[in-house]
Each structure stands twice: as structure tokens, then as C-alpha cells.
C-alpha angles and dihedrals in degrees: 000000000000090000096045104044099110079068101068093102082070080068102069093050082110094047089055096054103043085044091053087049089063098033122135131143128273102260088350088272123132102207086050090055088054101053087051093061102038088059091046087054079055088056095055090044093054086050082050087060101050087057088048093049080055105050099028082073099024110118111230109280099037127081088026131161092231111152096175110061137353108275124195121156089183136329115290111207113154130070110032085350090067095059102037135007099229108035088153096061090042096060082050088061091040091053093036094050089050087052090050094042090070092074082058088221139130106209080053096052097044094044086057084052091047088057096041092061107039090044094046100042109074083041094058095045088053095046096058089035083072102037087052095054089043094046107021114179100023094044094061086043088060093043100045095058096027115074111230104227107355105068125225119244088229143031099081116175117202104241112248081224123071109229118270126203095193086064093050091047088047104045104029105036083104099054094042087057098044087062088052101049092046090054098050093051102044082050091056098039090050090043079052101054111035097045087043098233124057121280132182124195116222092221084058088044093058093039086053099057092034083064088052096047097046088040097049082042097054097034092059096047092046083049116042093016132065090206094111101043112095111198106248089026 
């Protein structure tokens, strides 16, 4: 479960297609349709920059996307991780709950939670068993005044690290394009099925093509540059 996290999205296929079954618009009405999704896209984004606020201040070898063994250069405890143990996992909830709002339905809604839980859990548990073992004490000092998933109002500590947008580019332009790409198609799917016939909407369109262009950009550049890469992060 640990290795294939980055996969849980795989999980709310089903949501998707018994949310399109049921899919009409809100008030039948097409404009406010779209004002509903293009608030939802906000929500995802939102989750998108919790994730940024944690690696734009994460030292190299912490907040990592490692799928093959458990990774901690030392125990990161300020920034997001002041005010949750897991800030990372709960931007993916965040994106994945915007994602799930667009059907406008509760069952929906509750069913992604379901997943969420039962998917990160284990993963979590795994994840402080180790950093217990690794940090001991103060370990057990951070976790037993940090939440793991449902962040505090208050307690913020100031990050050792300045915040560094090569490391967000280079570490979250993935993430930045899949909620694209699920929003377009989720766009396109609902115009389908609740007008009867396909239907594309320029804007979406634009945004669309907007996700390829800043992806293949930063993706070169990750890849044949290293003019994302900051030394110690």
C-alpha cells in the first residue's frame, strides 16, 4: 500500500461512473453548473497548495515520493508539519474531495472518504512506526501534540528552510496537470450526459491545453535541466 499510494485516484473510478448515472445539472441550469465546478477545481487547488506549503520548505530527504522503502533524513516538524503529521495525505483528500463535489452529492462524497481512510491508514501507521523507531523521543513529543490528519488553527513554527518555488515546480507539476485532466474530463463527461450528445466548452479547452503546455515545460526541464534542482532540496 505504501509503494502504490500515488495510485488511490484509481480508487474512485467507480465513484465516477455511478456519479455520471445519476448526473444532472444543478437547477438544470448550465452556467450554474459551471460555477459549481469551477469552485470545486478551487477546492483541489487548495489541496494542491497544501502539498506546495510542505515541500516548498521540505529538506531534501523529507516529504519525498519514495514507493520503495520508508526515507527520513531527519524529523521534520515545523511548517505544515506543525500543525498535522501527514500534511501531504491531507492535500490528496483535499484534491480528491474537490474532484468528488462536482457530482453535488453526499453518498459520493462519503464513499471517497470511505476510501481515503481505509487506503491511508495503514499507510500512515506504517509511516510513524518507522519514524518512531528512527526518532524516538522526539518523535513521540511531536505526535502527541500534532493531529495526524485534521490540522490545529494554531501552533504554527516558522520552516528552517525559505520557500522555494524550483522544488514545488519540480516536485508537484504532476500533480498541478492530473487535476486538470480530471476536471476536464469530468466537465466533458457531465456536459455529455446530462445534455444527451458531447459537448466540449472552449474555457476547458484553453485550460486543457494550458495543463499540457506548463507539464511538457516543466518536465523537460526536470528532466534534461538542472534548473529545478536546488542543492539540499
Amino acid at each position: 500500500m505504501f509503494r502504490y499510494r500515488s495510485y488511490l485516484p484509481l480508487f474512485t473510478v467507480p465513484i465516477v461512473v455511478a456519479g455520471l448515472n445519476t448526473f444532472s445539472y444543478i437547477g438544470n441550469s448550465h452556467q450554474l453548473e459551471e460555477i459549481w465546478n469551477v469552485g470545486c477545481l478551487l477546492v483541489s487547488f487548495l489541496g494542491l497548495w497544501i502539498r506546495v506549503l510542505t515541500v516548498a520548505y521540505a529538506p531534501e530527504g523529507t516529504s519525498g515520493r519514495n514507493t520503495k522503502q520508508q526515507i527520513a533524513s531527519e524529523l521534520n516538524t515545523t511548517g505544515m508539519y506543525s500543525l498535522v503529521r501527514h500534511p501531504l495525505y491531507l492535500g490528496n483528500y483535499v484534491i480528491v474531495l474537490g474532484a468528488t463535489l462536482v457530482f453535488h452529492s453526499w453518498w459520493a462524497v462519503i464513499l471517497a472518504t470511505c476510501f481515503f481512510v481505509i487506503y491511508y491508514e495503514r499507510i500512515m501507521f506504517a509511516e510513524e512506526a518507522f519514524l518512531r523507531q528512527r526518532f524516538g523521543e522526539a518523535f513521540e513529543r511531536w505526535a502527541s501534540v500534532t493531529p495526524a490528519i485534521v490540522p490545529r488553527l494554531r501552533g504554527w513554527r516558522r520552516p528552517r528552510l525559505p520557500f522555494c518555488w524550483r522544488t514545488v515546480l519540480r516536485r508537484e507539476y504532476t500533480g498541478f496537470f492530473l487535476i486538470i485532466v480530471v476536471f476536464s474530463i469530468l466537465e466533458v463527461a457531465g456536459d455529455s450526459v446530462a445534455q444527451g450528445h458531447m459537448r466540449i466548452d472552449w474555457p476547458w479547452v484553453a485550460l486543457f491545453a494550458l495543463g499540457v503546455a506548463v507539464y511538457s515545460l516543466l518536465r523537460v526541464m526536470k528532466k534534461r535541466t538542472q534548473l529545478l534542482h536546488v542543492h539540499g532540496r
